[in-house]
N, C-alpha and C positions, 0 to 999 in steps of 0.2 A: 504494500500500500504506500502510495506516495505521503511526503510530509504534506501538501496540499491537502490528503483526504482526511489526513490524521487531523486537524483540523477544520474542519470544515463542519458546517452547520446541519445537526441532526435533526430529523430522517434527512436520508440522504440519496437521490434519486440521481439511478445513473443508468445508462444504456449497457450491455453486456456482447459487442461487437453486432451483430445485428438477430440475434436470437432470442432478443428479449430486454428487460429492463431488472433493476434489481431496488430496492428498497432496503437500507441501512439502518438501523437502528441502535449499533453503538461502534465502536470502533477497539475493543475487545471484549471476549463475551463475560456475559454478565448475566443473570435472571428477570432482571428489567427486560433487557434487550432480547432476551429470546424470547421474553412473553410479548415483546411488541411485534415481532417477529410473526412470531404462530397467530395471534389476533388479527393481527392486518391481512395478511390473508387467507385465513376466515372467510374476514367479514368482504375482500375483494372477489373471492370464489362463490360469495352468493350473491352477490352483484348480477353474476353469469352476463360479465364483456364478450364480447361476440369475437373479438380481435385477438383473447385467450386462449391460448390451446391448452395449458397447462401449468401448473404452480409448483412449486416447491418451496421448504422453508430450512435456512440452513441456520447457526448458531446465533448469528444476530441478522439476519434477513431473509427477505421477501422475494425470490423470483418467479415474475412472469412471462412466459414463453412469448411471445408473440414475433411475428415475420414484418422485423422491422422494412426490408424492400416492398413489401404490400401495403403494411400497412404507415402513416408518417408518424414518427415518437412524441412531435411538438405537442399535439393535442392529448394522447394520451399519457403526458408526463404532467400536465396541466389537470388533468381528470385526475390524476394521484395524488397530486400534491393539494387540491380541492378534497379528494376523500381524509386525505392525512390531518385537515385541520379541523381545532374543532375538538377532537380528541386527545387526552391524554393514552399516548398507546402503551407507553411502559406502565401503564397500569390498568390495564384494558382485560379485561374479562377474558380469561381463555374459551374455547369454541367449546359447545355443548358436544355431549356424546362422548368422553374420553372415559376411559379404564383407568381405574387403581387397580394395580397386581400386586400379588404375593406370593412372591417364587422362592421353594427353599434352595440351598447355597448350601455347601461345604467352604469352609476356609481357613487355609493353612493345610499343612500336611503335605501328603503325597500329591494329593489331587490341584492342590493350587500354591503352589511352595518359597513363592516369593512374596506373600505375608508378615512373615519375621523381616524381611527385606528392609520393605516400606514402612513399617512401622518402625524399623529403627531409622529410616532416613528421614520420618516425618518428626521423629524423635517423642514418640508414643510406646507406649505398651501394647503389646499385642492384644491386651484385654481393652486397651483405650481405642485401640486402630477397629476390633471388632463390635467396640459400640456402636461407633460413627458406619460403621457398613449396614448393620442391622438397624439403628435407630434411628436413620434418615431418608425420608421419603422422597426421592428424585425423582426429575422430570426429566420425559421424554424429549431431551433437548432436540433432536434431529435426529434423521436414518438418513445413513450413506455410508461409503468408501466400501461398502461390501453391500450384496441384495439383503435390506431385512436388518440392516444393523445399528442398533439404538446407540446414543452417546446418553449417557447418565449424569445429569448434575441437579444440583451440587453439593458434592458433599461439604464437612465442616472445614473451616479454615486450615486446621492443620492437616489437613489431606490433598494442600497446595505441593504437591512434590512433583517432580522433575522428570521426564521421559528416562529412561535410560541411555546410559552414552553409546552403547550396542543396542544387537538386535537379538532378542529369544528367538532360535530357527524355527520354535514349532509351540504352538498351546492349542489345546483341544476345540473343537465346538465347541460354543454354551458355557467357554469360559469367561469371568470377569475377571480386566484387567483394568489399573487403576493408574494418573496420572491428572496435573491440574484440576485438584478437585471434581474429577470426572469419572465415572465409569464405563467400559464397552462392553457391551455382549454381543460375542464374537458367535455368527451363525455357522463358520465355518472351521475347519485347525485349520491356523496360518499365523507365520511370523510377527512379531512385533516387538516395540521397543517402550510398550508399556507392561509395571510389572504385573503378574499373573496372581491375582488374589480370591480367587471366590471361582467354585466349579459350581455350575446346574446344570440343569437337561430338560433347558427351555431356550427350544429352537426357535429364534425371532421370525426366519425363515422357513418356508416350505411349500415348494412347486406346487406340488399335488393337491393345496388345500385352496376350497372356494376364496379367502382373503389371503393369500401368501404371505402379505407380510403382520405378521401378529402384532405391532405395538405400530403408532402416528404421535407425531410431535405432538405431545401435551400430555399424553398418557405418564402416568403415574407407579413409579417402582417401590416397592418394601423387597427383603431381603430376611428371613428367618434361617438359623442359621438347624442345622440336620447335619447328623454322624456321615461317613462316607458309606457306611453297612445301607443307613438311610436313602442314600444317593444312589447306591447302586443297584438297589429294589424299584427304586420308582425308573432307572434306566430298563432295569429288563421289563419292564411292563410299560413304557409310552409310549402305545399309541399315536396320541393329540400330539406329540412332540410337544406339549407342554413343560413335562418335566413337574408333576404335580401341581405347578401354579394356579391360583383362581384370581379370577377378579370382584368387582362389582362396580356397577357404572357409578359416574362420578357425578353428584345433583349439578 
């Protein structure tokens, strides 16, 4: 990001080479700005723009697809910045319909073994690190960088820790791994260089089922923590690719 944009007066509306437009809401992420984020469009996708093909919502913005050669950006950057006022969007009502889950986790151990890691780098007790995992309710900040893949925040302050300065070659499915106050759950085994703290057997993704992707920006995570004996009973028997999780809709 240039020093211009670091700077520059939020929301923040800018063209995305001619594939669309995108909508800023902070200039690093923050829970304001993701919730302006998932809010604005929302409430732009019930709009139903005819010039929209598609939306997405990433950690603090709003993109929407549209075929800047068809159609001209002036007018429709003036229709956004018209919708944008008016409201307070960092503090704008998340969209109706979302899930609170409650998927149980292993953490520590064999199954997720860089636990002792992180909580020594967060300079925590493994029993303080497993509070803040289990007693913090996170938001569905965003899916991406794999089909179906939630980013988790936020956790408590001291869960502000560091990528790793390598790369872990391999962590399972439905592992959670942790980093800037964030968690991933990972739908698939694949490398990374965040550390490996918490295993489930809730698959975010799956081809085969009528909604593939199981969790949308705003959705809501708990985390109960279950034996690995636990974990591995509820593996040989899931079906749902849940991994015992439930939810209940969110008023």
């Amino acid at each position: 990001m240039t020093k211009a944009a670091d700077t520059a007066t939020l929301p923040l509306i800018r063209t995305v080479g001619l594939a669309g437009v995108l909508v800023t809401f902070g200039h690093a992420m923050s829970d304001p700005a993701n919730r302006g984020a998932i809010a604005f469009r929302a409430h732009v996708d019930a709009l139903k723009w005819p010039e929209i093909s598609e939306s997405m919502s990433s950690l603090v913005s709003a993109f929407f697809r549209i075929d800047l050669v068809k159609h001209d950006p002036a007018p429709l950057i003036q229709r956004l910045e018209q919708t944008l006022d008016g409201t307070d969007w960092l503090q704008a009502p998340l969209p109706q319909g979302r899930k609170r889950w409650t998927v149980p986790a292993v953490f520590g151990g064999d199954r997720a073994p860089q636990l002792q890691e992180a909580a020594d780098v967060a300079g925590m007790s493994v029993e303080d690190a497993l509070h803040g995992l289990t007693q913090t309710t996170v938001r569905v900040l965003t899916v991406g960088f794999a089909p179906g893949q939630p980013y988790l925040g936020t956790l408590p302050e001291n869960w502000n820790i560091p990528r790793l300065t390598g790369v872990t070659p391999n962590v399972p499915a439905c592992s959670l791994v942790a980093a800037i106050r964030q968690l991933c759950l990972f739908p698939y085994a694949t490398p990374t260089g965040w550390r490996h703290v918490g295993q489930t057997a809730f698959h975010p993704f799956q081809l085969h089922r009528d909604t593939p992707f199981a969790l949308t920006p705003g959705d809501e995570m708990r985390f109960v923590q279950i034996s690995d004996t636990e974990l591995r009973d509820i593996e040989a028997f899931n079906e749902t690719g849940l991994g015992g999780a439930t939810w209940d809709a969110i008023p």
